[in-house]
VEXVEX-524110 format. One record per residue (C-alpha): residue in one letter; y, z, x. Coordinates in nm, 4 decimals. Layout:
BEGIN
   r          y          z          x
   A          Y          Z          X
...
***
This chain:
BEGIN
   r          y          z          x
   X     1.4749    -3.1402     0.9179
   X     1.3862    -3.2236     0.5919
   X     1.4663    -2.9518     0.3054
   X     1.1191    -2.7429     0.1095
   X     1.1444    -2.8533    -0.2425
   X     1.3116    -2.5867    -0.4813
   X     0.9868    -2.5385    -0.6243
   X     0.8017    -2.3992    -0.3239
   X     1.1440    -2.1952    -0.2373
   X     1.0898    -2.0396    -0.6105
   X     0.7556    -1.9447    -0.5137
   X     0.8032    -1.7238    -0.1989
   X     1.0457    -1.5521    -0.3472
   X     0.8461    -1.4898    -0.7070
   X     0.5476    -1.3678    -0.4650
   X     0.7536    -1.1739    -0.2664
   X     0.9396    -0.9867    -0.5705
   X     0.5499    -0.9527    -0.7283
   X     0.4663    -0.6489    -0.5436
   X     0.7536    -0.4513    -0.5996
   X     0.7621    -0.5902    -0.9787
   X     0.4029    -0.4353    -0.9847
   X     0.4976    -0.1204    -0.8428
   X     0.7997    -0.0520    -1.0865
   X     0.5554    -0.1282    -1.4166
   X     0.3232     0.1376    -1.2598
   X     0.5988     0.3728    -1.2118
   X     0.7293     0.3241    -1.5906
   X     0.4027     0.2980    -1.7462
   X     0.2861     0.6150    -1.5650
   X     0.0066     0.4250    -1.4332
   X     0.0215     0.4918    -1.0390
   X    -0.2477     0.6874    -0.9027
   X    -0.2175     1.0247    -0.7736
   X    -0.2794     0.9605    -0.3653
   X     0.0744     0.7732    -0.4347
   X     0.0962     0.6996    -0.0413
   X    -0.2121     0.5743     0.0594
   X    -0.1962     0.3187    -0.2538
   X     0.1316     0.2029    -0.0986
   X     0.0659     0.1768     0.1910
   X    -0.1966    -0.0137     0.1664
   X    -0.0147    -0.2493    -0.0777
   X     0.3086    -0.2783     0.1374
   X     0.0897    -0.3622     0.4177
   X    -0.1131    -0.5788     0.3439
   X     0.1551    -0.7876     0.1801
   X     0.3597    -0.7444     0.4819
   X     0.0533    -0.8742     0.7228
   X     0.0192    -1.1631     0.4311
   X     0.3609    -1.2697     0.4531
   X     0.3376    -1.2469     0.8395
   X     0.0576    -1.4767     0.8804
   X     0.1862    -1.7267     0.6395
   X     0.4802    -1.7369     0.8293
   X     0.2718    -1.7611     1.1584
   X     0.1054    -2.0448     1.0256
   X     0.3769    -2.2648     0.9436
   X     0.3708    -2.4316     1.2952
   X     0.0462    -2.5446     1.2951
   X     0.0432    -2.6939     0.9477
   X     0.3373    -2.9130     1.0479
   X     0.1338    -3.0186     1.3769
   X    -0.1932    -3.1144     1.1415
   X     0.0499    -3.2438     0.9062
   X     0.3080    -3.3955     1.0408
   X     0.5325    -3.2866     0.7431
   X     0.8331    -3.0557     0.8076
   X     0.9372    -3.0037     0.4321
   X     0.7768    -2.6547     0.5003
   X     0.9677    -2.5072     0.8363
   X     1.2127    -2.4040     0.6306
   X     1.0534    -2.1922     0.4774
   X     0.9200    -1.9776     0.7423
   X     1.2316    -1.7783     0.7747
   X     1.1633    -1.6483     0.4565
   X     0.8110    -1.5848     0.5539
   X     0.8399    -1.3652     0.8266
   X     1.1893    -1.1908     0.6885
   X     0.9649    -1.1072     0.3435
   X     0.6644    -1.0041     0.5835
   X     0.9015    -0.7337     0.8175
   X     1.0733    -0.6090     0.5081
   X     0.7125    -0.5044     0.3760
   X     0.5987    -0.3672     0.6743
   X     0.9518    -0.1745     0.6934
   X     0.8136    -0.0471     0.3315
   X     0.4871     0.0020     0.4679
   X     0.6127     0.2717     0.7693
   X     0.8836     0.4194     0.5107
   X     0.6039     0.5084     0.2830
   X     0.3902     0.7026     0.5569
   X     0.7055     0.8113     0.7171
   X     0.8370     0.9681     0.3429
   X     0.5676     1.0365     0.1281
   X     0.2703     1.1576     0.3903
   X     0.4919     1.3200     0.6382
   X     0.8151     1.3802     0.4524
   X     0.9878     1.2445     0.7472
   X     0.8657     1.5013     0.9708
   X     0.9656     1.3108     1.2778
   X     0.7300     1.5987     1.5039
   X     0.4378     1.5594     1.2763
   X     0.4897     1.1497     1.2787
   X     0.5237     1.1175     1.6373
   X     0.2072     1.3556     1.7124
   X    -0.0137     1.1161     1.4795
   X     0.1591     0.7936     1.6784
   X     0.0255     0.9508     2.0255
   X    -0.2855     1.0424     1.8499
   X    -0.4032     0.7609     1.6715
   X    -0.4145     0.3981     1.8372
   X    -0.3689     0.2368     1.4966
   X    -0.0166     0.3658     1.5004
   X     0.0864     0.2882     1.8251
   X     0.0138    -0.0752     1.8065
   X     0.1157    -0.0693     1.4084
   X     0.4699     0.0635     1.5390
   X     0.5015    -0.1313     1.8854
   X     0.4370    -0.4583     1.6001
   X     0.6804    -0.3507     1.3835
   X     0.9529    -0.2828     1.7054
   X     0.8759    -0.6497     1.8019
   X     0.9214    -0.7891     1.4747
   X     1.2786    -0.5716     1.4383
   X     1.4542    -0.8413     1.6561
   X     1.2944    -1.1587     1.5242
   X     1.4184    -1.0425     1.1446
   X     1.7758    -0.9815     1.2487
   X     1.8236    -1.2873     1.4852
   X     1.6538    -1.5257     1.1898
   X     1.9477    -1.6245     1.0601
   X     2.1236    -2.0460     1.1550
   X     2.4636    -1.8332     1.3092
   X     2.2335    -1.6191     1.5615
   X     2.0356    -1.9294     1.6732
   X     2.3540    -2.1039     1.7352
   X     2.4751    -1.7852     1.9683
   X     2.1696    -1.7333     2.0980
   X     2.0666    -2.1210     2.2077
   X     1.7642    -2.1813     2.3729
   X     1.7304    -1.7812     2.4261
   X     1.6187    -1.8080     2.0257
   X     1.3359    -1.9807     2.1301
   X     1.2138    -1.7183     2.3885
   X     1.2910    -1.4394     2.1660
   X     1.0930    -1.6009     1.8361
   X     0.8013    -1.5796     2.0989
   X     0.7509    -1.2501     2.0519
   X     0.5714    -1.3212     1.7747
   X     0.2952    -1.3975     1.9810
   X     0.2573    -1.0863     2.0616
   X     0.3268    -0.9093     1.7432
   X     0.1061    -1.0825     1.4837
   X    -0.2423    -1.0025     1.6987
   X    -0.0704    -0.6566     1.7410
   X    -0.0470    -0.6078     1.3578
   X    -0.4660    -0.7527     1.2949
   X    -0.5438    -0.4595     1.5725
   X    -0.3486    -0.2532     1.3585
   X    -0.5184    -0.3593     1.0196
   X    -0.8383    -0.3501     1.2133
   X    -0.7926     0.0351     1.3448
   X    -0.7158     0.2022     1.1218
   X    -1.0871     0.2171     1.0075
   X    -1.1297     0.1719     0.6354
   X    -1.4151     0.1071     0.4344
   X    -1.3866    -0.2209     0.4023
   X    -1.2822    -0.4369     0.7332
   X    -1.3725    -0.8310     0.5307
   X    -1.0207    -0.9290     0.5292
   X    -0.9074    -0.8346     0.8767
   X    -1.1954    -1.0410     1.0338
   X    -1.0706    -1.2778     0.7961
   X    -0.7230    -1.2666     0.9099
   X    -0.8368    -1.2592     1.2715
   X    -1.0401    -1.5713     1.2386
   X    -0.7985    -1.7677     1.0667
   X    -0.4969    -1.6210     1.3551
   X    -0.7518    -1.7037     1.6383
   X    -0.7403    -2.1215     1.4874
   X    -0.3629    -2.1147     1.4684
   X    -0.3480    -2.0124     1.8074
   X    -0.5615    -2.2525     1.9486
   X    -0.3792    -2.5371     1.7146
   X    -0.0888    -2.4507     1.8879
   X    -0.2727    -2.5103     2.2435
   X    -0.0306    -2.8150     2.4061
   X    -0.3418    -3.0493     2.4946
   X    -0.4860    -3.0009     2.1313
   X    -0.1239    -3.0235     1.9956
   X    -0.1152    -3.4010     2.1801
   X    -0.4560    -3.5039     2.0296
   X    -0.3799    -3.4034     1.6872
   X    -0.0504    -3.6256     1.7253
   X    -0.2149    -3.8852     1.8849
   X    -0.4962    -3.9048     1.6129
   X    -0.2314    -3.8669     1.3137
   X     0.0026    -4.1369     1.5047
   X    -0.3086    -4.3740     1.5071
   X    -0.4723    -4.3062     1.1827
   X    -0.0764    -4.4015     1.0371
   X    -0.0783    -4.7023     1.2187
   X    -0.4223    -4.7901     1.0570
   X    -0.3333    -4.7628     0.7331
   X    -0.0183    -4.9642     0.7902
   X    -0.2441    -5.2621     0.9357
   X    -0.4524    -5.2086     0.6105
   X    -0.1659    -5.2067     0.3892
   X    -0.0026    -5.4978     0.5903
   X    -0.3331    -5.7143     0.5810
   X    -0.3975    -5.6413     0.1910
   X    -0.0124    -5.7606     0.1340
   X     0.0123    -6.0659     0.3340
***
């Protein structure tokens, strides 16, 4: 497989360092707001959710594209997007309940958003810490069945986003639209006619090239 340029490395990590960059100039230019937790947790999770669906959609780019200089990268993707969503449940967990484990349970059985937000977060626990080359190697084609969890977690998380009721709902029917087209990319008959179509329209342009050279 075919290595991401450095460049594109260089950029996940700067955007993944961003947030917490951000959050550390509030904190020393006394800039954060005063309902500290809700403004993090709304920044930790929708960075997390960001970071998940990029890393969701690194599959289907490669079938559209045909290019694998970018499946590297979607280790870093989904690693970046659990850490942030780990950040996003410490936050509630610390600063709204001060890890009152009663209180935080009670709103879990209360309030759908948090059951699915957590049961997301549980699934996502084993994907992070089996991402790395030595567990793939131990885990064989077991990897493979437990990276499909995914599956379940990223529609879990849009529920999530989409539950928990705020104001303003544009960018989880955004997200849910552009989650509902990766899944049907990744559809096996529609996976076989987009390789079919990119394997032809290849060979095309080599008979063009061919005929224009000889």
């Amino acid at each position: 497989m075919k290595r991401a340029p450095l460049w594109q490395y260089i950029l996940v990590h700067a955007l993944a360092i961003a947030p917490l960059a951000l959050t550390a100039y509030e904190y020393v230019t006394d800039t954060l707001p005063i309902v500290l937790d809700r403004h993090l947790i709304i920044r930790f999770g929708a960075v997390g959710l960001a970071f998940l669906v990029a890393s969701f959609s690194v599959t289907p780019l490669n079938i559209v594209s045909g290019k694998t200089s970018f499946v590297p990268l979607r280790r870093w993707l989904g690693v970046y997007g659990f850490c942030y969503l780990v950040l996003h449940f410490l936050v509630y967990a610390w600063l709204s309940n001060g890890f009152d484990w009663a209180l935080i349970w009670r709103d879990i059985g209360e309030r759908r958003a948090m059951s699915v937000g957590l049961l997301a977060l549980a699934l996502l626990a084993p994907l992070a810490l089996t991402s790395t080359n030595g567990w793939q190697k131990r885990l064989g084609k077991r990897w493979k069945l437990l990276h499909r969890l995914v599956y379940i977690a990223v529609p879990l998380s849009i529920l999530h986003y989409f539950w928990l009721e705020r104001d303003i709902q544009d960018w989880v029917w955004i997200y849910a639209l552009g989650v509902a087209v990766l899944f049907v990319v990744r559809l096996p008959a529609l996976r076989r006619a987009i390789t079919r179509w990119r394997q032809q329209s290849k060979n095309s342009m080599d008979h063009e090239k061919s005929e224009v050279n000889s």
